[in-house]
N, C-alpha and C positions, 0 to 999 in steps of 0.2 A: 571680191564683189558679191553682193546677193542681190538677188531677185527673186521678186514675187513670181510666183507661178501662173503661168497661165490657164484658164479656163481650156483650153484648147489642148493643150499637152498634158493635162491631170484627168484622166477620165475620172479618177477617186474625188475629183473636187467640182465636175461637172455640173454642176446644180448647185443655184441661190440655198442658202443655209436658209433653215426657219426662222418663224419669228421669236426672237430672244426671249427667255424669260424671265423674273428678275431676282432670282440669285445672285447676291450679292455680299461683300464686307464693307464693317464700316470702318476709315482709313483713321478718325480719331480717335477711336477707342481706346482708352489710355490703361485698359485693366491690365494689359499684359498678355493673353490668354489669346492666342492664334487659333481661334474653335472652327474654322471652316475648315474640312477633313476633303483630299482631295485622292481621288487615286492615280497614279501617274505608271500605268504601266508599260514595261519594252514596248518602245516602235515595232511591228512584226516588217517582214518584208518578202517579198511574193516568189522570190529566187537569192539566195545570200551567192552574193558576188565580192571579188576582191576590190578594194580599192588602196591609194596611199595610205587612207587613214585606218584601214582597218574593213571587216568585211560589211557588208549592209546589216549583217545579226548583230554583229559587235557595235558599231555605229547606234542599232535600235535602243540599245542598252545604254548606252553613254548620254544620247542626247534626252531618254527619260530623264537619267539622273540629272542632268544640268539643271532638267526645268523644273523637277522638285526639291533641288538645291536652289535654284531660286526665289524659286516662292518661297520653300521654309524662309528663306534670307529676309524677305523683306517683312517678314514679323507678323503678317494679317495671317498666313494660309498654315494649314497643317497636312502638310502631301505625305504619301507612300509613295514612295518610287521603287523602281523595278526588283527590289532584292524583298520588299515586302507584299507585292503583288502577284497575283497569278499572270503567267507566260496567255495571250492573248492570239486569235491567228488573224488573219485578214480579212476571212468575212465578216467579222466583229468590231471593222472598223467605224462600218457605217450603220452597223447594225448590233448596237451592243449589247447584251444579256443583263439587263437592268439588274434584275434580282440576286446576282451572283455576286455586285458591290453591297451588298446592304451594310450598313455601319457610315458609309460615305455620304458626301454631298454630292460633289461635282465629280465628274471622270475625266479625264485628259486622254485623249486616244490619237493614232496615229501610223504612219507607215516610213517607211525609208526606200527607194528604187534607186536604182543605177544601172547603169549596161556595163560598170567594171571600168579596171583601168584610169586614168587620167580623168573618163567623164563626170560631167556634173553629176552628184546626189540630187534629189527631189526629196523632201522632206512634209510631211501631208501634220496638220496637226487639228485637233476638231476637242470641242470641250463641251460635255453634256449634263444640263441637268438632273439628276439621280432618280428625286422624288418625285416632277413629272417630266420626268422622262423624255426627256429635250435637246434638242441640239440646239445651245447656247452660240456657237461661233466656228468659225474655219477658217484655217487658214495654209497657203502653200510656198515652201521657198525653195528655190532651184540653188545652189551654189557648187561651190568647187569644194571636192573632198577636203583639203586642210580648214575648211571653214563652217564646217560643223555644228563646233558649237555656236557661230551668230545665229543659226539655222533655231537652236534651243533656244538660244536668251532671244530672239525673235518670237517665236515660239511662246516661251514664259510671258515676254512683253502681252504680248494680245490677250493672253490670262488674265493678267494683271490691270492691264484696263478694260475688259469686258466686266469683271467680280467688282474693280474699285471702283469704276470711274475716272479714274487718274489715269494720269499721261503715263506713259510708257515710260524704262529708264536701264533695265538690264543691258541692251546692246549697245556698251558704252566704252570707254576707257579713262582710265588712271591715269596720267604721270606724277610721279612722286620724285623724293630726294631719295635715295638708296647709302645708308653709312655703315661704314666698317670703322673696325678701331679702339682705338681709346679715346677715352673724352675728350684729352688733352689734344691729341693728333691725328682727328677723324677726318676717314675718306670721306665723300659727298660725290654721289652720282648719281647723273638724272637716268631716271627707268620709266618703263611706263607698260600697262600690264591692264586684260581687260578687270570690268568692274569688281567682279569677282575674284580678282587674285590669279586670275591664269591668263599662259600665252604672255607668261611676263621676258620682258629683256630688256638689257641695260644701253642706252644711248650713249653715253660720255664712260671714258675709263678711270677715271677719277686722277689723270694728273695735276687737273686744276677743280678747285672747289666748285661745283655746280650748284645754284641754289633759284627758286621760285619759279619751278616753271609753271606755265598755262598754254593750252591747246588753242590754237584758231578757232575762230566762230567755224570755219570751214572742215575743221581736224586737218587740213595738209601739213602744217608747221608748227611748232612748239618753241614756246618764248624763254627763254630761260637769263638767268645771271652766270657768268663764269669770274671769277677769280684767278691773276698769276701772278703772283707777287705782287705789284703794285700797280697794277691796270684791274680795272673793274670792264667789264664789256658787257654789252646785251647781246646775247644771239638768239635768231630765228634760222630753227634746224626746219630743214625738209623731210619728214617722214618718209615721201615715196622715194627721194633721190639719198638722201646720208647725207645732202650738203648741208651746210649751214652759210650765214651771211651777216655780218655785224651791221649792229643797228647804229650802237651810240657806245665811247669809250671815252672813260674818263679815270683819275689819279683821286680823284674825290670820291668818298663812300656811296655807293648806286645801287640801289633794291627795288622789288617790291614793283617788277614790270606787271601791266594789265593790258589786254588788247582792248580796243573798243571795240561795240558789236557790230561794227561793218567790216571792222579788218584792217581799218585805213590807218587807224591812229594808235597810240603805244603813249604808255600812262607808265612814270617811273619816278623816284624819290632820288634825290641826291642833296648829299650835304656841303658846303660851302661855309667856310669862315665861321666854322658854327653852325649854320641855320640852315633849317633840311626844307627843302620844298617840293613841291609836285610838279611834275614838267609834264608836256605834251611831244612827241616826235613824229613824227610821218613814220608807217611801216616799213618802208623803205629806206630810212635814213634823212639825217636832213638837219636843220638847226633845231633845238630844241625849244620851244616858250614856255615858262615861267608860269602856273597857273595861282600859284598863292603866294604871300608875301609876308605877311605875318612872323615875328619875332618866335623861334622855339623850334620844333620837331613837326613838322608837317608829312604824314607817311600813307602809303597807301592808295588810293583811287581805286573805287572799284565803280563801273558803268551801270547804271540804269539800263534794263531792255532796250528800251529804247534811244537808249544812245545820250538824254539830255542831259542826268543829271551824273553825279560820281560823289560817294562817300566814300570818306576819310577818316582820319584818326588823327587826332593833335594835339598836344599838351600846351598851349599858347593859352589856355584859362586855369593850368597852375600842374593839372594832371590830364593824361591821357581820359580821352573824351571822343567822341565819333560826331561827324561834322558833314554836312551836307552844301554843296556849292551846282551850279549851272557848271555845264559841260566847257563852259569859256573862262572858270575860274571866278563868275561874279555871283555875286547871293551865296556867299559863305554863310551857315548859320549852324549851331550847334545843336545837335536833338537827342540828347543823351544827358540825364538827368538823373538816375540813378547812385546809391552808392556803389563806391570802389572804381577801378580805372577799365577801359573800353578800349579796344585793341582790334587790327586785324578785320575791320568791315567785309564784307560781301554781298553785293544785292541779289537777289533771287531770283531765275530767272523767268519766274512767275511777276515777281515785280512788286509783290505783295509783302514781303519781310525782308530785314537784313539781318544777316545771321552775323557772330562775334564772337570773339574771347573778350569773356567778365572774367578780371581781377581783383577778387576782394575776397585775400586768403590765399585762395585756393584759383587758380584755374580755370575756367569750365566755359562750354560751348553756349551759348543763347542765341535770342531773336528779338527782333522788336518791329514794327511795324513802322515805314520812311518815315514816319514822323515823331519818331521816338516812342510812342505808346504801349502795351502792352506786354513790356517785354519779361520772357519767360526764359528760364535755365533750366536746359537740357540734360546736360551730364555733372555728373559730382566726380571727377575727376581729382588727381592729385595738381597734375597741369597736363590739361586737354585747352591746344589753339589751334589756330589758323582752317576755320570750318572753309568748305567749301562743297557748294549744290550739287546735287544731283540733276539730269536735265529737267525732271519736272518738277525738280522744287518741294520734292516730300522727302528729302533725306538729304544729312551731310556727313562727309566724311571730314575727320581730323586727324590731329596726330597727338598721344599720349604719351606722353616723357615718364619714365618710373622714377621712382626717388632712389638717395643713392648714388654713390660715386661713379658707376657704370651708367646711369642717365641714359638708358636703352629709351629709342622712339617706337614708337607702329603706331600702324595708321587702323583708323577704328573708325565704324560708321554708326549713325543715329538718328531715326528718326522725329519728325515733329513731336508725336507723343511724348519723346523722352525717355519711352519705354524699351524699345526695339534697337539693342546697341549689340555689335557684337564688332570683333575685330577682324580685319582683313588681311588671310595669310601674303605673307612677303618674306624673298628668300633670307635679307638681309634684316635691320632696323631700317623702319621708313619716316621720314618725317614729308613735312607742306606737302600734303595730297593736293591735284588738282585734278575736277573732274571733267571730261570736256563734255560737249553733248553729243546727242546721239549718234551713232556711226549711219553716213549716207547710205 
């Protein structure tokens, strides 16, 4: 758990921060060019104490890096973190030596306290305008020694929407598919790791094939497919408990679960007699209904924010196509119009685009706006599919197949620009990333 820190227990955060100044990046910039220089020096700390995780110096240093590993990450900022800045002490947290950063913009400054032992870290984080000389923002979190770094990507977070204006998105998590093997007779297991590639571990051992999972609106549970010979199952795994609890099971091909955004309802594909459609089930289990009827391959469902609508994918007008229906299965209508085929929908949780795999060739990630318009491709992949959001809807991650008989997956991120891609370590091959949103 983290928590904000209190005003009361931070003497170092005692006092309303100034008024902002506006220092800023701009989040479309398509040049490539991350020109906001930031300096991110060690956290100091006023007595270096032990903890599980390491001591309050050691910690200082770690959670620098995290947060100019994040920014660098997200493709706007250009940090130094601690291995290229000068050692800083504590009076300097609140009162920094302006002239001593010259070459930077912004400064990132801060502290780390403990009383040792078991207890909570305090984590002090404050970001200042260079040129005039300003305290930009502040901010404080209390947590427990193994959790550190939410403390950072917390941290980074408030960077990153103070500079962009965007919603926050670092304190987040992954689950993905995790493969070993050979092509022919590949393991699949679900994992799930935060955004950044760490703090990763595996949920299922890969007896049985695990495939698509997605997080709860809430993060307690993760939806997943499982595979054993000839049962298809849906399970909702308990993250805090290890249990898990079957939704729906069936002898007929079954994919492609989605939760709806209250939690209540579960969106899944099954095929019949031929003809694949989209069902609705209570989270809890229950008979399924029928949301389309349409002769072909009906696959997919992904929710609208707001719960009413759910795009789709369907080949019932000759080829794969992306399709739009009311959350009860009526006002089906097609809004994909483009050449090549259309794959793998996702609405944003912005509400504003839907992100895809375009087919024609090659692969690659895009967007178009609910009503089919605008739509722009992202990556030039060999085959890059199955995007999925980031919580604010300015990045998605997918997963990259290499060419070639070994057909290795990893999962790689990109944002709207198109510009800012880069891949996401994972111990194994990764494929279907899903991202959930922000951690409570």
């Amino acid at each position: 758990m983290i928590r904000f820190a209190s005003f009361l227990t931070l003497v170092l955060l005692a006092f309303a921060a100034p008024a902002a100044a506006q220092l800023s990046v701009d989040v479309t910039d398509d040049s490539g060019s991350a020109s906001l220089k930031i300096a991110v020096p060690a956290l100091p700390t006023s007595q270096s104490v032990s903890t599980p995780a390491g001591t309050t110096d050691e910690l200082g240093v770690k959670i620098a890096q995290v947060i100019a590993d994040d920014l660098r990450n997200s493709g706007l900022f250009a940090p130094t973190g601690p291995e290229g800045t000068r050692t800083i002490a504590m009076t300097e947290v609140m009162a920094p030596n302006y002239p001593s950063w010259g070459g930077y913009e912004a400064l990132v400054q801060g502290f780390v306290r403990s009383a040792g032992g078991e207890s909570d870290i305090t984590v002090g984080c404050y970001l200042y305008d260079i040129a005039l000389t300003t305290e930009l923002d502040r901010k404080g979190y209390v947590v427990a020694p193994r959790d550190w770094r939410r403390a950072a990507h917390k941290c980074a977070d408030a960077i990153y929407a103070r500079l962009s204006g965007e919603s926050p998105f670092f304190d987040s998590r992954i689950a993905y598919i995790a493969e070993s093997g050979s092509k022919e007779r590949r393991v699949k297991r679900l994992a799930i790791m935060d955004s950044d590639g760490a703090n990763h571990r595996f949920i299922t051992n890969g007896q049985a094939i695990a495939l698509s999972p997605r997080f709860s609106p809430d993060y307690g549970s993760l939806l997943y497919v499982s595979y054993v010979q000839d049962r298809v199952r849906i399970f909702v795994y308990d993250i805090g408990t290890g249990k898990q609890r079957l939704v729906t099971e069936s002898t007929n091909p079954t994919f492609a679960p989605r939760w709806s955004p209250d939690g209540r309802s579960i969106l899944f594909s099954m095929a019949i007699a031929g003809n694949t459609d989209i069902y609705r089930v209570p989270a809890g289990g229950g008979v399924p209904v029928r949301l389309t009827s349409s002769p072909g391959i009906d696959v997919g469902g992904s929710y609208s924010p707001d719960g009413s609508k759910i795009v789709f994918e369907s080949d019932r007008s000759g080829s794969q196509q992306i399709y739009v229906m009311n959350a009860d299965g009526s006002g089906q209508q097609r809004i994909s119009h483009g050449g090549g085929r259309y794959a793998t929908p996702e609405w944003s949780p912005r509400g504003d685009l839907i992100a895809f795999t375009k087919m024609a060739g090659d692969f690659n990630i895009a967007v178009m706006t609910p009503d089919g318009g605008n739509e722009r491709v992202l990556t030039r992949g060999w085959q890059d599919e199955a995007p999925t959001w980031s919580p604010n809807g300015r990045v998605l991650q997918f997963f990259r197949t290499s060419q070639g008989s070994s057909g290795v997956a990893q999962v790689w991120q990109v944002d709207l620009t198109g510009v800012n891609e880069r891949r996401i370590p994972t111990p194994l091959s990764g494929s279907d990333p899903a991202w959930g949103p922000l951690l409570p």
